[in-house]
PDB file of N, CA, C and O in Angstrom:
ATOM      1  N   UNK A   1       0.820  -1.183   0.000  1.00  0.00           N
ATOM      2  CA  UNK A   1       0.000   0.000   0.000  1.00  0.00           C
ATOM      3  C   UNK A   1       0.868   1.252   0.000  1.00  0.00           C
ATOM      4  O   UNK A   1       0.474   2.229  -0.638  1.00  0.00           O
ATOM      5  N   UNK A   2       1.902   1.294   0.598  1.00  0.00           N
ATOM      6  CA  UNK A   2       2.765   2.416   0.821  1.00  0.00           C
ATOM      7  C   UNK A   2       3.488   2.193  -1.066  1.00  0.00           C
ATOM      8  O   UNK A   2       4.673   1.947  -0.838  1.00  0.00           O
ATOM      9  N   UNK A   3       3.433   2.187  -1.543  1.00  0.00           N
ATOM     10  CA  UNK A   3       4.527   1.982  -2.703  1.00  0.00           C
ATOM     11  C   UNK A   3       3.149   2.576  -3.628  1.00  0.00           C
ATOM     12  O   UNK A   3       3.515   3.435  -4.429  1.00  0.00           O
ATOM     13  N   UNK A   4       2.052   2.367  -3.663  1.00  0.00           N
ATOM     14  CA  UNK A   4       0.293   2.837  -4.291  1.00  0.00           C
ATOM     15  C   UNK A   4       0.496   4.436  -4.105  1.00  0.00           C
ATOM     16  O   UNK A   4       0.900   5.307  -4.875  1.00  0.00           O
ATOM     17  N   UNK A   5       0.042   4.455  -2.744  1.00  0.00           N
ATOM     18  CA  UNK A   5       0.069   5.711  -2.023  1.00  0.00           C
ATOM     19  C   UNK A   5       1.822   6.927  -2.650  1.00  0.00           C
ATOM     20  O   UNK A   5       1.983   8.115  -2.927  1.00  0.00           O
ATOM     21  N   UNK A   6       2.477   6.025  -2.608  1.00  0.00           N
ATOM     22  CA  UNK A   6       4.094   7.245  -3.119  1.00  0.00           C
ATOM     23  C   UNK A   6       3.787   7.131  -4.717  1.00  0.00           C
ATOM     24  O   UNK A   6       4.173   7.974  -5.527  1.00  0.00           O
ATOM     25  N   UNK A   7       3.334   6.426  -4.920  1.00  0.00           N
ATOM     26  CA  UNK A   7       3.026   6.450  -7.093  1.00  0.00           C
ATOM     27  C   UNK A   7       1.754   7.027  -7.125  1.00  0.00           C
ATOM     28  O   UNK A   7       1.009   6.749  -8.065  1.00  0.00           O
ATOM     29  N   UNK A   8       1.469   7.629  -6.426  1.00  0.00           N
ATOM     30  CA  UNK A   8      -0.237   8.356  -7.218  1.00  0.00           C
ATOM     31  C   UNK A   8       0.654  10.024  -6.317  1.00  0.00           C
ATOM     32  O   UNK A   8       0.639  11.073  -6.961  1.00  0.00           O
ATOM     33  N   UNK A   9       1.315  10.001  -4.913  1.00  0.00           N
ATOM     34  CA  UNK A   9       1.781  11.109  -5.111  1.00  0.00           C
ATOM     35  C   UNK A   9       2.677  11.931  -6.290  1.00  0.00           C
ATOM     36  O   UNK A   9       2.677  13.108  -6.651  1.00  0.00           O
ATOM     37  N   UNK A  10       3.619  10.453  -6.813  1.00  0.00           N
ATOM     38  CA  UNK A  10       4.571  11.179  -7.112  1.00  0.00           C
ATOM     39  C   UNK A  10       3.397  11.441  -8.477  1.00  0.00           C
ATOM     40  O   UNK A  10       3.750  12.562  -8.841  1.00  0.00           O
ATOM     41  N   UNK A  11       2.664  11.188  -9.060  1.00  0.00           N
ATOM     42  CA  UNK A  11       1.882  11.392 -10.241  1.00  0.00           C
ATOM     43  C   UNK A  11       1.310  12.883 -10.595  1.00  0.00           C
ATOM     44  O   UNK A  11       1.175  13.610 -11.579  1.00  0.00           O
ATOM     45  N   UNK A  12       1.024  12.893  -9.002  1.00  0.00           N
ATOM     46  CA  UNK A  12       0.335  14.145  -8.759  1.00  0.00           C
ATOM     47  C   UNK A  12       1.324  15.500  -8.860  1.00  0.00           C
ATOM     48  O   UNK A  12       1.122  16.576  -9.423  1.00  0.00           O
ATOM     49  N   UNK A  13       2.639  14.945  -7.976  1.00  0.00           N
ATOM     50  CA  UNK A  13       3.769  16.271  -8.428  1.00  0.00           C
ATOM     51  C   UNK A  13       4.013  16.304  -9.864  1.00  0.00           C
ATOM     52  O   UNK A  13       3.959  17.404 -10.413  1.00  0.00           O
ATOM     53  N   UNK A  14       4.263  15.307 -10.531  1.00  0.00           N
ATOM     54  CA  UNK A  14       4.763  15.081 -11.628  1.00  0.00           C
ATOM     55  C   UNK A  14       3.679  16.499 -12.645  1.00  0.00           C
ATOM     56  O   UNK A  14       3.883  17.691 -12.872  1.00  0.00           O
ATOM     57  N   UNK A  15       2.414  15.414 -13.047  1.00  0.00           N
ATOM     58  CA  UNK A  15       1.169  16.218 -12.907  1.00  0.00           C
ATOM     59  C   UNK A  15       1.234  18.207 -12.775  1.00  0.00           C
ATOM     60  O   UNK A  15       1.235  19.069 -13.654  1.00  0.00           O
ATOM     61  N   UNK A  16       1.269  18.270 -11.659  1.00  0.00           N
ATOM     62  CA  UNK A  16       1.076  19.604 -11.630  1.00  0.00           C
ATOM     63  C   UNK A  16       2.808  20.517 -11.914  1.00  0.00           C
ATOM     64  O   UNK A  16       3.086  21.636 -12.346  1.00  0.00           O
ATOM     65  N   UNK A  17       3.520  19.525 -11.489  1.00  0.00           N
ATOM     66  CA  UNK A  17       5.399  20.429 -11.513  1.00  0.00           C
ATOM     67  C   UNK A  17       5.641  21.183 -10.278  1.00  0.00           C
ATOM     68  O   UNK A  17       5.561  22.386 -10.029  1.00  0.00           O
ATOM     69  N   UNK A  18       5.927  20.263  -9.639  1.00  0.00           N
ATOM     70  CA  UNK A  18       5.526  20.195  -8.336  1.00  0.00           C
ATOM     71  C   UNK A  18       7.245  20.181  -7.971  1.00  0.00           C
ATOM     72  O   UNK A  18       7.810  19.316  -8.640  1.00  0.00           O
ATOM     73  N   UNK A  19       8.078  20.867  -7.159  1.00  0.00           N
ATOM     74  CA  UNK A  19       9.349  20.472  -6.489  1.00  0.00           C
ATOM     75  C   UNK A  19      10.122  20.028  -7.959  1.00  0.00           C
ATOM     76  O   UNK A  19      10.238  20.456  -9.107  1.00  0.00           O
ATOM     77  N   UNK A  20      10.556  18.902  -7.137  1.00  0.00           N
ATOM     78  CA  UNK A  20      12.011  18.454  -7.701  1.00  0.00           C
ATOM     79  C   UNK A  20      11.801  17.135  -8.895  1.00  0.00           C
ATOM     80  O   UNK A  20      12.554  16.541  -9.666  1.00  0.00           O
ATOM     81  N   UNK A  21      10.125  17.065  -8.499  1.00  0.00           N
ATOM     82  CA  UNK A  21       9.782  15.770  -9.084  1.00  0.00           C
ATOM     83  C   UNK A  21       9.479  16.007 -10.755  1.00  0.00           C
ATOM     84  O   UNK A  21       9.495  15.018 -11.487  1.00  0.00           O
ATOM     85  N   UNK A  22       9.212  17.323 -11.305  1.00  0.00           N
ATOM     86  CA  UNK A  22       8.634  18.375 -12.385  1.00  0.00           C
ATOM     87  C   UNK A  22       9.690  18.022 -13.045  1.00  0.00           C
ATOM     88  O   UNK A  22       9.371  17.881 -14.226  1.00  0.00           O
ATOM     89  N   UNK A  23      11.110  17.747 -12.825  1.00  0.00           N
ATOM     90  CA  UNK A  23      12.495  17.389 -13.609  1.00  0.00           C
ATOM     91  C   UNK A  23      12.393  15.915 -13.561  1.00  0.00           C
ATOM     92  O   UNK A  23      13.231  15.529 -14.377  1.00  0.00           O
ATOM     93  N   UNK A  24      11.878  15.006 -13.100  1.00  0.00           N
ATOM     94  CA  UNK A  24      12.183  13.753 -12.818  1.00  0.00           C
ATOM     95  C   UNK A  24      11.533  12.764 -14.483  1.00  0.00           C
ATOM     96  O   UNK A  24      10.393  12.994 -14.887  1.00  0.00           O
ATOM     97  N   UNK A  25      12.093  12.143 -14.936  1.00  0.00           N
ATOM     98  CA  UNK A  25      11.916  11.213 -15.663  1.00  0.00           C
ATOM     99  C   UNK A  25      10.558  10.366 -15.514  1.00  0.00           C
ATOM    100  O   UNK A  25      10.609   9.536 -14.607  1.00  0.00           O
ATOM    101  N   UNK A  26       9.595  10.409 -16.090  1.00  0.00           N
ATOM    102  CA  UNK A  26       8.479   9.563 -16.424  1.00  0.00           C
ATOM    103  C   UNK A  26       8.999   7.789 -15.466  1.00  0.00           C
ATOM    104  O   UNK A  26       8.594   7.265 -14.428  1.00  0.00           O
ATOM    105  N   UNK A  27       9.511   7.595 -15.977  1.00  0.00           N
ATOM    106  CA  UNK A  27      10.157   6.320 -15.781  1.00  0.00           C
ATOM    107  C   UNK A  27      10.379   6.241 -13.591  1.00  0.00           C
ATOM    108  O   UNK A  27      10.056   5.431 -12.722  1.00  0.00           O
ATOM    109  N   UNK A  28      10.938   7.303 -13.612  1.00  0.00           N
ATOM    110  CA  UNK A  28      11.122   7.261 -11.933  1.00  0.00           C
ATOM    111  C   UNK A  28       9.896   7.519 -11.615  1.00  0.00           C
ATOM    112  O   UNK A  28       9.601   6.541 -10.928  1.00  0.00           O
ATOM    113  N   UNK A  29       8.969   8.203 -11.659  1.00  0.00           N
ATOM    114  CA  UNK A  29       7.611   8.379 -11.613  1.00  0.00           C
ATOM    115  C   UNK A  29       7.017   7.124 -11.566  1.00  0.00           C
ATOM    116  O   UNK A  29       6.361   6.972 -10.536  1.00  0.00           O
ATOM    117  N   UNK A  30       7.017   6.356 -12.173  1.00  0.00           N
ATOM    118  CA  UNK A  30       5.833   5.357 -12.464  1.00  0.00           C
ATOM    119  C   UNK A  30       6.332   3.925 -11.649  1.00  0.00           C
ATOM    120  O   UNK A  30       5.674   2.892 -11.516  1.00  0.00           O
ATOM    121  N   UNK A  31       8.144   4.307 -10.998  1.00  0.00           N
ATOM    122  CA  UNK A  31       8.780   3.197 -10.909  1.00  0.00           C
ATOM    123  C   UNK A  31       7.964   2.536  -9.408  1.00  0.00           C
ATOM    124  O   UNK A  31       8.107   1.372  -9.034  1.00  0.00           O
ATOM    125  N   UNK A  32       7.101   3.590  -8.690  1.00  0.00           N
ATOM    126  CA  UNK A  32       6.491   2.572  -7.404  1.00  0.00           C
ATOM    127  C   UNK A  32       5.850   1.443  -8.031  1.00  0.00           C
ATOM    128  O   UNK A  32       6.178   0.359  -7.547  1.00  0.00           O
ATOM    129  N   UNK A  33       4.813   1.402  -9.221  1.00  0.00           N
ATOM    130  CA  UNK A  33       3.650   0.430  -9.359  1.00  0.00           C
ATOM    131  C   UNK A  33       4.431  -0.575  -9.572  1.00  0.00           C
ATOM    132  O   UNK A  33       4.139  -1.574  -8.915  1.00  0.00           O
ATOM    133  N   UNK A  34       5.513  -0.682 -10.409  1.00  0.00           N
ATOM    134  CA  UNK A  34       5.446  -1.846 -10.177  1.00  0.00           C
ATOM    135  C   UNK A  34       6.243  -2.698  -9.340  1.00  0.00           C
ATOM    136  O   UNK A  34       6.273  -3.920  -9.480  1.00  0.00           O
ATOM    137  N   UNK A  35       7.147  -1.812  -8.123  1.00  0.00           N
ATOM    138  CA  UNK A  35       7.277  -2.330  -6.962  1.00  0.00           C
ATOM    139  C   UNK A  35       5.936  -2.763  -6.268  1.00  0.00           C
ATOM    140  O   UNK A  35       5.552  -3.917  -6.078  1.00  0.00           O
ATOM    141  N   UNK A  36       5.446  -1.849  -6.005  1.00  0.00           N
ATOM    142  CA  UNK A  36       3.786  -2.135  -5.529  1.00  0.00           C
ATOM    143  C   UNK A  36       3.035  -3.645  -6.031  1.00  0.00           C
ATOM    144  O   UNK A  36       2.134  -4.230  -5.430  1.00  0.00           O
ATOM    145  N   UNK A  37       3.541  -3.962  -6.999  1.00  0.00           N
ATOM    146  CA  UNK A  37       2.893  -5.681  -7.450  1.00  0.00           C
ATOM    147  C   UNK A  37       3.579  -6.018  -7.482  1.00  0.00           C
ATOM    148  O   UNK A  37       3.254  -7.199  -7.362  1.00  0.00           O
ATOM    149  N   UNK A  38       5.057  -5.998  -7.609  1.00  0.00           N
ATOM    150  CA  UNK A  38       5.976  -7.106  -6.577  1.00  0.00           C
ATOM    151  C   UNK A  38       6.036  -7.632  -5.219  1.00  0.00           C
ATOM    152  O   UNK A  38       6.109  -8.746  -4.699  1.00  0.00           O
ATOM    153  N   UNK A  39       5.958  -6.038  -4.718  1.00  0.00           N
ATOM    154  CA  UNK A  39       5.254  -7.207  -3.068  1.00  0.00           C
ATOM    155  C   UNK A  39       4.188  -7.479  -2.758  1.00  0.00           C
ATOM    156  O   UNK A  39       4.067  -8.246  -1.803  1.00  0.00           O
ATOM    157  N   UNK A  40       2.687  -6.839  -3.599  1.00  0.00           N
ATOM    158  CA  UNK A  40       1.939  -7.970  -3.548  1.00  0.00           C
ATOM    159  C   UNK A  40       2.245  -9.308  -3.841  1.00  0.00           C
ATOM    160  O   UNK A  40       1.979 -10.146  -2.979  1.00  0.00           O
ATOM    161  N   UNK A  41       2.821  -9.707  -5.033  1.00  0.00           N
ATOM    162  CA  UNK A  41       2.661 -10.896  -5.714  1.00  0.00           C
ATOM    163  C   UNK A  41       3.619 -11.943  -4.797  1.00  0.00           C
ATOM    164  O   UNK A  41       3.343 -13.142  -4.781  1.00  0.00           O
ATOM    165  N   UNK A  42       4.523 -11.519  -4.196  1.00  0.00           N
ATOM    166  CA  UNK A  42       5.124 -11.867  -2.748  1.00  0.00           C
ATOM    167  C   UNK A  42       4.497 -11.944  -1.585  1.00  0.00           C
ATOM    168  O   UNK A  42       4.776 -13.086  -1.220  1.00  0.00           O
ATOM    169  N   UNK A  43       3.755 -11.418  -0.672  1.00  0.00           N
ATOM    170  CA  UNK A  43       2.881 -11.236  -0.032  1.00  0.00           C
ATOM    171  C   UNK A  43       1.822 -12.446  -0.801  1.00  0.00           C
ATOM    172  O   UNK A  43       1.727 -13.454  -0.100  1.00  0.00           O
ATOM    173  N   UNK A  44       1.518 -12.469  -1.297  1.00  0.00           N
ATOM    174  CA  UNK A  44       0.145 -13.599  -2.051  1.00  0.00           C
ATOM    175  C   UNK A  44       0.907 -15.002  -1.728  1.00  0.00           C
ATOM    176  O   UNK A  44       0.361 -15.909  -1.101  1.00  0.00           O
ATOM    177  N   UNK A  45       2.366 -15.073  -2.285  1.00  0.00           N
ATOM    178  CA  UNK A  45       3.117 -16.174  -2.894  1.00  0.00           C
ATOM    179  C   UNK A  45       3.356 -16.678  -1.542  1.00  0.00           C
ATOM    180  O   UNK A  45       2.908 -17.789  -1.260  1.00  0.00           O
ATOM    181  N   UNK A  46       4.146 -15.858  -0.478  1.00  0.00           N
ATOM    182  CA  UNK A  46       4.395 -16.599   0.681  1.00  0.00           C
ATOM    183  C   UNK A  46       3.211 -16.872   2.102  1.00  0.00           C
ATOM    184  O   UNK A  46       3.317 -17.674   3.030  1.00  0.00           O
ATOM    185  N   UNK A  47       1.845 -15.624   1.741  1.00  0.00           N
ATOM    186  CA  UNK A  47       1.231 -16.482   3.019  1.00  0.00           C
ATOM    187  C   UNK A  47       1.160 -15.418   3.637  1.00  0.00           C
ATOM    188  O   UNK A  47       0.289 -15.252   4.491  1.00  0.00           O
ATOM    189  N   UNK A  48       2.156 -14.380   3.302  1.00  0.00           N
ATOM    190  CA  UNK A  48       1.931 -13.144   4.130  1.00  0.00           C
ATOM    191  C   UNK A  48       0.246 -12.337   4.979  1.00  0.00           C
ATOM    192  O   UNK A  48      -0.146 -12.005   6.098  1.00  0.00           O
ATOM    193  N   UNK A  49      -0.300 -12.364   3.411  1.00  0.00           N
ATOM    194  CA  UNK A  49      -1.493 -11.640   3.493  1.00  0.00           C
ATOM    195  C   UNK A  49      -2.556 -12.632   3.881  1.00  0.00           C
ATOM    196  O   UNK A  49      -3.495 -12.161   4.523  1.00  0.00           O
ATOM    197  N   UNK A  50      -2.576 -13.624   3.672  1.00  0.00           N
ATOM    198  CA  UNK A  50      -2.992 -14.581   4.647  1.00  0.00           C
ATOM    199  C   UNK A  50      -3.586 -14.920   6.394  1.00  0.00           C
ATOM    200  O   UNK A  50      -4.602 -15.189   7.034  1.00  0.00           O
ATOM    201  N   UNK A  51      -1.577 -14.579   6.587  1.00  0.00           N
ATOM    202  CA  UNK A  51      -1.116 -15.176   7.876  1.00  0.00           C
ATOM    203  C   UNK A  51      -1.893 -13.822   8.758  1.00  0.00           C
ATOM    204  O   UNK A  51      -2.506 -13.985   9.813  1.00  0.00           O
ATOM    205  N   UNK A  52      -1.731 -12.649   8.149  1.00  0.00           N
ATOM    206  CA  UNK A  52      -2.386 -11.084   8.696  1.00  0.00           C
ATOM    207  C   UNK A  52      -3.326 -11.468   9.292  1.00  0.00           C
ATOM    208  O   UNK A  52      -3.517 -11.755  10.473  1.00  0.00           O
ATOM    209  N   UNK A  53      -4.172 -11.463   8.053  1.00  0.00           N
ATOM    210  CA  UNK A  53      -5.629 -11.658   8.047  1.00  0.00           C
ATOM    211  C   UNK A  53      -6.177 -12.578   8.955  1.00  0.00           C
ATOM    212  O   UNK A  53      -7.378 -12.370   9.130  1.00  0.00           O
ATOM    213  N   UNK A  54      -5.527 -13.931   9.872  1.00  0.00           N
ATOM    214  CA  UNK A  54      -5.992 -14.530  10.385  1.00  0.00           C
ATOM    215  C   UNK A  54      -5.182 -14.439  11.432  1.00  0.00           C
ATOM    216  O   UNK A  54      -5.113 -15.583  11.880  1.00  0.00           O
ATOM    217  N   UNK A  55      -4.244 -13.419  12.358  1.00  0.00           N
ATOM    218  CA  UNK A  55      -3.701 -12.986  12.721  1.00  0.00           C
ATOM    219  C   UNK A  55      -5.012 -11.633  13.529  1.00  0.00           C
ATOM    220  O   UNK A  55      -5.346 -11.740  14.709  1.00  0.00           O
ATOM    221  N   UNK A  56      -5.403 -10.812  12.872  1.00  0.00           N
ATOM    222  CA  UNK A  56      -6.381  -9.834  12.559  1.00  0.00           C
ATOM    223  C   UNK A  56      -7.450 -10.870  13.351  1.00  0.00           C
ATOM    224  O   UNK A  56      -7.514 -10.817  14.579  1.00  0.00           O
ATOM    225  N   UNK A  57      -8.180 -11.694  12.686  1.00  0.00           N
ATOM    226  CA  UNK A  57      -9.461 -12.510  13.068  1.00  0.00           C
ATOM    227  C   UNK A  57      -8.934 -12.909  14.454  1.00  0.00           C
ATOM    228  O   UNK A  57      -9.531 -12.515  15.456  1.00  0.00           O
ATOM    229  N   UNK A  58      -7.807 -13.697  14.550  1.00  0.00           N
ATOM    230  CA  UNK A  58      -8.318 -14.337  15.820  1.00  0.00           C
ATOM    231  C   UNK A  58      -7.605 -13.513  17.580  1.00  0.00           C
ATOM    232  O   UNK A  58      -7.480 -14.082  18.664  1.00  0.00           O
ATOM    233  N   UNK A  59      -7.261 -11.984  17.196  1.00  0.00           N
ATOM    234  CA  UNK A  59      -7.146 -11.190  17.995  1.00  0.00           C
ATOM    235  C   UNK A  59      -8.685 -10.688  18.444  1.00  0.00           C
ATOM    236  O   UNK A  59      -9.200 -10.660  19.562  1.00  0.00           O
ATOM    237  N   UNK A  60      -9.311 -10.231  16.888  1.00  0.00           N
ATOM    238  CA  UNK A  60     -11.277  -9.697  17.086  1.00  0.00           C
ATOM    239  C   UNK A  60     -11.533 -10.902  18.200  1.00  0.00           C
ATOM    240  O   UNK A  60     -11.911 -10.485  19.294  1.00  0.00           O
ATOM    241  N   UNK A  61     -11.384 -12.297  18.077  1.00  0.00           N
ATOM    242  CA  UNK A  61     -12.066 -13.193  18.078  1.00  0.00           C
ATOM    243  C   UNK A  61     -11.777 -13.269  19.685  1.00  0.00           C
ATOM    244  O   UNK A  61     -12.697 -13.342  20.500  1.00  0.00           O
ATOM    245  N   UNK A  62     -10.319 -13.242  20.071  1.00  0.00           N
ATOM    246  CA  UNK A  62     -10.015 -13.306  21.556  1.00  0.00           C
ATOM    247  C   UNK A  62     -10.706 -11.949  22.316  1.00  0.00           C
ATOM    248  O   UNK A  62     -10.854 -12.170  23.518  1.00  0.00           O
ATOM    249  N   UNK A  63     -11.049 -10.934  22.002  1.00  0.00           N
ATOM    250  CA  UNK A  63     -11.312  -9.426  22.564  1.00  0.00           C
ATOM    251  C   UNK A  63     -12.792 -10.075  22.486  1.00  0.00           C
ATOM    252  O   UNK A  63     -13.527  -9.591  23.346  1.00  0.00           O
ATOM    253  N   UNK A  64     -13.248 -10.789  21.888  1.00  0.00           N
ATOM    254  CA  UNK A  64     -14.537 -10.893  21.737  1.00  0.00           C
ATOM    255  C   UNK A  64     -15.196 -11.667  22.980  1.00  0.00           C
ATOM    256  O   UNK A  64     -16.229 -11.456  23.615  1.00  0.00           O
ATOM    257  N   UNK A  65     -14.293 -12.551  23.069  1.00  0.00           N
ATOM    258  CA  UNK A  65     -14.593 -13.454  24.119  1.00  0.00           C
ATOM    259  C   UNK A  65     -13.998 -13.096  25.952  1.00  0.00           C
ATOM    260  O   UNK A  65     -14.583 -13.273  27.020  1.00  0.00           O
ATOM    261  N   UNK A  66     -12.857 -12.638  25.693  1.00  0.00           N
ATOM    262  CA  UNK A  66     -12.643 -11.815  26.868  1.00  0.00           C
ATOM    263  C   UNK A  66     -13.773 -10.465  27.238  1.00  0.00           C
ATOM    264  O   UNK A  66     -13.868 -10.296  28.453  1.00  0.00           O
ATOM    265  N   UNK A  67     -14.421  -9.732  26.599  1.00  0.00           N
ATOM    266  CA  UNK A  67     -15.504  -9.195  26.772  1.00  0.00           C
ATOM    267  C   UNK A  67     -17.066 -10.129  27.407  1.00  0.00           C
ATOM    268  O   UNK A  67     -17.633 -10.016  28.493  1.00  0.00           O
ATOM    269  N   UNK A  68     -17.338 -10.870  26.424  1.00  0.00           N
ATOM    270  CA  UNK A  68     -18.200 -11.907  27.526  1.00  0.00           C
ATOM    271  C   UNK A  68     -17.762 -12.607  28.424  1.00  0.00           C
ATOM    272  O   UNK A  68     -18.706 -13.314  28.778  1.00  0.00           O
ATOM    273  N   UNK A  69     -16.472 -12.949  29.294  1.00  0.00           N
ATOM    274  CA  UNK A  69     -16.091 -13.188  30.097  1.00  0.00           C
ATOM    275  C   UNK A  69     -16.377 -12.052  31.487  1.00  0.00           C
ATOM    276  O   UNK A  69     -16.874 -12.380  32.565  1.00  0.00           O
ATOM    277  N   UNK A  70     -16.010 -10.967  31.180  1.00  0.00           N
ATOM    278  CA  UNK A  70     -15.708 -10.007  31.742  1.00  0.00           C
ATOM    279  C   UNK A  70     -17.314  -9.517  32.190  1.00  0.00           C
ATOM    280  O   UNK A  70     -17.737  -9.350  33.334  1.00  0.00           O
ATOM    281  N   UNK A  71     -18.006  -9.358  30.966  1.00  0.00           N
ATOM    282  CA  UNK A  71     -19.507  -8.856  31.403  1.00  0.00           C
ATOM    283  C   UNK A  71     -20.122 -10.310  32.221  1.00  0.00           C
ATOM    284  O   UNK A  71     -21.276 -10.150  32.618  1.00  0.00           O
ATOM    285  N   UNK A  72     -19.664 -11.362  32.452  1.00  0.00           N
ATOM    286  CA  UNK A  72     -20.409 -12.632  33.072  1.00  0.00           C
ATOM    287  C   UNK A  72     -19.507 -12.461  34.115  1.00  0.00           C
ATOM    288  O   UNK A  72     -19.895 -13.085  35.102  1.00  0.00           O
ATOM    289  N   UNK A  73     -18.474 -11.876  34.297  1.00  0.00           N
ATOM    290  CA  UNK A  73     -18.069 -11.943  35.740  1.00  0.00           C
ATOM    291  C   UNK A  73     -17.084 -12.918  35.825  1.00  0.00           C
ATOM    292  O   UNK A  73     -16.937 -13.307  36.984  1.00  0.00           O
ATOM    293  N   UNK A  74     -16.347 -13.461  35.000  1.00  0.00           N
ATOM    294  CA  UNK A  74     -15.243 -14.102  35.145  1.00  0.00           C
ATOM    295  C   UNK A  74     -14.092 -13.964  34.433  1.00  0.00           C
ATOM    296  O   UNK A  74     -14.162 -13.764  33.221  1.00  0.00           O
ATOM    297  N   UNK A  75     -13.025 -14.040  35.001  1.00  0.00           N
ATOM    298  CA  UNK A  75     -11.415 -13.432  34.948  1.00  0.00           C
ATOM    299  C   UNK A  75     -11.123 -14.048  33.462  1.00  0.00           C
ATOM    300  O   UNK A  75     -11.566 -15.162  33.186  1.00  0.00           O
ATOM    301  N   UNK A  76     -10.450 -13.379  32.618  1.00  0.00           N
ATOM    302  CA  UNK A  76     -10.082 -13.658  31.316  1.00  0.00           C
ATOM    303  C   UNK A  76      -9.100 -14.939  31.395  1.00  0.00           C
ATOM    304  O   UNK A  76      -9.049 -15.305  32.570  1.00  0.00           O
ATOM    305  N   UNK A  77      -8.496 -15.551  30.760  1.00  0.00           N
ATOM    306  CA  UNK A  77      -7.579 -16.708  30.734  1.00  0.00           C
ATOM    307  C   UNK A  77      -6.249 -16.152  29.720  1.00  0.00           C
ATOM    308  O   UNK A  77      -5.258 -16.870  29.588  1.00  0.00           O
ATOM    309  N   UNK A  78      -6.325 -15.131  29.199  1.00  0.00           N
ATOM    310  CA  UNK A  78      -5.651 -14.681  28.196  1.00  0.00           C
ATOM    311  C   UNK A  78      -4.429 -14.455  28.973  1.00  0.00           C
ATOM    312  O   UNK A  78      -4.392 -13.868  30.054  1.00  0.00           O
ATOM    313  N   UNK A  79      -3.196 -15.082  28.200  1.00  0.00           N
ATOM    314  CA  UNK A  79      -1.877 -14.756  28.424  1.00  0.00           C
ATOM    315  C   UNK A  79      -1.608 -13.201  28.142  1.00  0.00           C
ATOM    316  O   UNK A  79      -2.326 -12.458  27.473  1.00  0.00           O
ATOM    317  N   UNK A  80      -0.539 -12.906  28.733  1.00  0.00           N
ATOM    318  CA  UNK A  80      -0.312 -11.788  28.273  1.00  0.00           C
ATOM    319  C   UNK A  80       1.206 -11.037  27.732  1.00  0.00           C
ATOM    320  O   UNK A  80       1.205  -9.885  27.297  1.00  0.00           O
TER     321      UNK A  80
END
């Protein structure tokens, strides 16, 4: 996302002639995207975006249950 986000800025300096970027080569300009789908396609390949995502779920999933613990009146079990 960060490599998206620096290629639509630098587009935008480019774009208007903006700083230092108004001299910069088309080519350096455009060079985030396709870093940007290299580490997606890495991220996809190894599990990364995956491992997050269910990483993500089963944190919701523990807060979820330590909350009905807590409103029933009994002590969480969660390591810490």
């Amino acid at each position: 996302m960060f490599f998206l986000i620096v290629g639509i800025g630098l587009i935008f300096l480019k774009y208007f002639a903006v700083g230092f970027v108004a001299d910069l080569s088309w080519w350096w300009v455009l060079s985030p995207f396709p870093m940007a789908m290299a580490w997606w396609a890495w991220a996809d390949a190894t599990g990364y975006t995956k491992r997050k995502a269910m990483e993500k779920m089963d944190k919701r999933k523990q807060d979820r249950l330590d909350r009905q613990r807590e409103a029933l009146g009994i002590k969480s079990k969660r390591r810490k």
